[in-house]
Each structure stands twice: as C-alpha cells, then as structure tokens.
C-alpha positions in Angstrom: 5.4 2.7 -7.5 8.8 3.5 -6.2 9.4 -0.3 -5.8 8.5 -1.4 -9.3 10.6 1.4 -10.6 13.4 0.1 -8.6 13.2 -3.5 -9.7 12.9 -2.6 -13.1 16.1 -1.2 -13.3 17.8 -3.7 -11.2 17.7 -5.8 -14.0 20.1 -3.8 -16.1 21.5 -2.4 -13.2 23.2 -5.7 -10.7 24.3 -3.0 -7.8 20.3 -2.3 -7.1 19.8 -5.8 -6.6 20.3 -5.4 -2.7 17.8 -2.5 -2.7 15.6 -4.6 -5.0 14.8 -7.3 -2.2 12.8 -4.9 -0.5 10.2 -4.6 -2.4 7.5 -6.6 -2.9 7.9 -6.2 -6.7 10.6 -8.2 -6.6 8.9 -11.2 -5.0 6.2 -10.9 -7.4 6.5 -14.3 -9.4 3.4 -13.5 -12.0 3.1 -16.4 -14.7 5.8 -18.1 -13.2 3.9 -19.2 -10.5 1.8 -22.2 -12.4 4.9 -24.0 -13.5 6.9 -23.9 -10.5 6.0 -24.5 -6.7 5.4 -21.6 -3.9 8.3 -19.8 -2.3 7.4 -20.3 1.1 10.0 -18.4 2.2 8.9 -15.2 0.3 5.3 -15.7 1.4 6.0 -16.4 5.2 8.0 -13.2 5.2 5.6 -10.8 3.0 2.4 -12.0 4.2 2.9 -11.0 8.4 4.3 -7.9 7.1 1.4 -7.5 4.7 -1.2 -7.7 8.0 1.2 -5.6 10.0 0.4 -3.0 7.5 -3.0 -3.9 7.2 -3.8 -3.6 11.0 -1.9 -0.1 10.9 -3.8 1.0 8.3 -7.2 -0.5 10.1 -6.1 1.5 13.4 -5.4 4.8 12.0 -8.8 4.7 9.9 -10.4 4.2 12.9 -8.8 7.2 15.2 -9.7 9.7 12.0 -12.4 12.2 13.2 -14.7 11.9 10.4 -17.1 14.7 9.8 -21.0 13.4 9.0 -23.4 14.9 7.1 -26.3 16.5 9.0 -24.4 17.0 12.1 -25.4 21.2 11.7 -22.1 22.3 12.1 -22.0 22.9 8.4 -24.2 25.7 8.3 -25.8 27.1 4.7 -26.9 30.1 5.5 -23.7 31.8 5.6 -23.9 31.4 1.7 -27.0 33.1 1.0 -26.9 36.3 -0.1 -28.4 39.1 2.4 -30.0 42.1 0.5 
C-alpha cells in the first residue's frame, strides 16, 4: 500500500521519483502492456526478487507451530459452570 501511495504522488511530485523505483507499483505497466513489448529488464529484476520473497514467506509458514484441533490441550471443562 505504501508503494502505490508513493508512486502516485511521484507523479506530481519529480523528487520521489528515486524512491518511486522501488516499488513494484512503479513497474506495473497495466493496459500499456498490449501495445508495447515486455520490459525485460523490469521482469528479470522483479520476478527473482518476487521468489526470494516467496520462498521466505514458504520457510517461515513452515517453522510456525500451529495448534490442531483435537490435540486435548484445549480443555472445555474449565468453562462449565461447577454448582
């Protein structure tokens, strides 16, 4: 969010422009991108840092300790009521 935020006022605002080219917002070519022909520049620079952050992402999911459901360290009868 930050990074479309800061490309939309680099626009108006030339001195972001350096700030601008790192983010992926920037490189984001949208219609443009059926008239004229790939960047292959931009995409051999976002796309290994796009499965860098993929794999990092992968890695930490998999080192969370995830509780399960039915494991009985949840118990329920610490909510009933004792008369």
């Amino acid at each position: 969010m930050a990074g479309y935020f800061i490309d939309g006022i680099s626009h108006p605002l030339k001195s972001l422009e350096p700030l601008a080219r790192l983010t992926p917002c920037y490189y984001y070519q949208g219609a443009h991108i059926m008239t004229a022909p790939v960047n292959w520049t931009w995409l051999g620079g976002l796309t290994p840092l796009s499965a860098l952050f993929l794999l990092a992402g992968w890695w930490r999911v998999q080192r969370r300790d995830i509780r399960v459901s039915g494991e009985g360290a949840w118990s329920l009868s610490l909510l009933r009521r004792h008369p």
